[in-house]
C-alpha positions as CSV (number, residue, x, y, z in Angstrom):
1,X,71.6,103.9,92.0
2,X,73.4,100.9,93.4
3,X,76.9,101.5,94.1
4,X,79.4,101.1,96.6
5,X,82.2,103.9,96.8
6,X,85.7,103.0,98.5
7,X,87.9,106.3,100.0
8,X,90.7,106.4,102.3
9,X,93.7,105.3,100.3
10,X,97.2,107.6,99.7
11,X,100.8,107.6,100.2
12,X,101.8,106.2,103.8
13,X,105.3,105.9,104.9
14,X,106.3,101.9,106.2
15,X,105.2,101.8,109.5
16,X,102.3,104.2,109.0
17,X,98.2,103.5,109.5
18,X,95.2,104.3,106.7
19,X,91.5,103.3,107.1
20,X,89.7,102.7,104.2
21,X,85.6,102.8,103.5
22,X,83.7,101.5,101.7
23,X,79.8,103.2,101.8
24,X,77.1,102.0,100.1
25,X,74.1,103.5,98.2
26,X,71.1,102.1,96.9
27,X,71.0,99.3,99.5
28,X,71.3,98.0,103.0
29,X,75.3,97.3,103.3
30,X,74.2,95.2,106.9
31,X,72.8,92.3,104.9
32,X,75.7,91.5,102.8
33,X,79.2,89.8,103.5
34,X,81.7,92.5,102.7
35,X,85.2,91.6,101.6
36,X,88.0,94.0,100.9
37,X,90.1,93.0,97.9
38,X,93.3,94.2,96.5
39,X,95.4,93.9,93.2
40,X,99.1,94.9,92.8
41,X,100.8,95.5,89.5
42,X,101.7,92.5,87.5
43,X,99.4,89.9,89.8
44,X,95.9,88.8,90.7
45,X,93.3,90.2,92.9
46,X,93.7,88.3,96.8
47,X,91.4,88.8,99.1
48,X,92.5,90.6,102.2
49,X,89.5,90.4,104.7
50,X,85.9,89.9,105.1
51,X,82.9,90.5,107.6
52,X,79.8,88.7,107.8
53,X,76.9,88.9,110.1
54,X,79.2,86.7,113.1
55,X,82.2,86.6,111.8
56,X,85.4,88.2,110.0
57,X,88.5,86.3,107.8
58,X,91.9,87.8,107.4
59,X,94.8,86.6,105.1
60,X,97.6,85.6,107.3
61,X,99.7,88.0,105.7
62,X,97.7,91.2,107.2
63,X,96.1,89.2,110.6
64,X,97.5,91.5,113.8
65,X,97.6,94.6,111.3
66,X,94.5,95.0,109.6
67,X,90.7,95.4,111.0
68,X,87.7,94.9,109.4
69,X,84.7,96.5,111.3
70,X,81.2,98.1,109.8
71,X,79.0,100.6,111.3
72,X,75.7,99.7,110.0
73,X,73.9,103.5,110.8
74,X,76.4,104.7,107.9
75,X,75.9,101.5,106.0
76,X,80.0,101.4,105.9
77,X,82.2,99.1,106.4
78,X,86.2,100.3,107.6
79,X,89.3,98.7,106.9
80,X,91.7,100.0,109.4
81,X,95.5,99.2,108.3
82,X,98.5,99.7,110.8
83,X,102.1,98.3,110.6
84,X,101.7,98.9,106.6
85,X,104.1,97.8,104.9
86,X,105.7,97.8,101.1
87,X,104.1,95.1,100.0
88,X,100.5,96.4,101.0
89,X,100.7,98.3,97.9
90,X,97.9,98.3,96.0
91,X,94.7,99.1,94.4
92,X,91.6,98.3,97.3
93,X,88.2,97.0,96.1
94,X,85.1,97.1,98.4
95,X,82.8,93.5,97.5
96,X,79.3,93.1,99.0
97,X,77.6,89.9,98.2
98,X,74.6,87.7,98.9
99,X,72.8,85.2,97.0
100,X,72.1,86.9,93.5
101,X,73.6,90.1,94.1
102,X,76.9,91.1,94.2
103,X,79.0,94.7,93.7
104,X,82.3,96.2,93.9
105,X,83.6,99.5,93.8
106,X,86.2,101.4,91.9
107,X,89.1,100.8,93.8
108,X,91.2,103.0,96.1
109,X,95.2,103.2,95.8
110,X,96.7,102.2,98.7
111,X,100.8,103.2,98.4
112,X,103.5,102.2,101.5
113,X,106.5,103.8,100.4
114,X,109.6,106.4,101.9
């Protein structure tokens, strides 16, 4: 089965660190550009960072506080999130796409409140 599972998300105090995963099943995570997502109440899915083969993107709003890094052994990719703040509350999708395939997880609550 083909699927990509995200884990990692909770409650954090402002201030406060999470890493996310995202593993995948079913398929070799290494040969796809993987972007993390995310969607807060009442607006539209952004994206939030990506990883290709040579090299990453980060929104400017999370560049300095976020990190996007895979380990290829546990065909996972990590978003590491420091500094979070508020407004990094969310639901976080996993996205792995090439040419003619592309998957997303379920999504991972990510909550920065005191």
């Amino acid at each position: 089965q083909l699927q990509l599972v995200e884990s990692g998300g909770g409650l954090v105090q402002p201030g406060g660190s999470l890493r996310l995963s995202c593993a995948a099943s079913g398929f070799t995570l290494g040969y796809y550009t993987v972007g993390w997502f995310r969607q807060a109440p009442g607006k539209e899915r952004e994206a939030v960072s990506c990883i290709s083969s040579d090299r990453t993107y980060y929104r400017d709003t999370v560049k300095g506080r976020f990190t996007i890094s895979r380990d290829n052994a546990k065909n996972t990719v990590y978003l590491q999130m420091n500094s979070l703040k508020p407004e990094d509350t969310a639901v976080y999708y996993c996205n792995a796409h090439r040419v003619l395939h592309d998957y997303w997880g379920q999504g991972t609550q990510v909550t920065v409140s005191s």
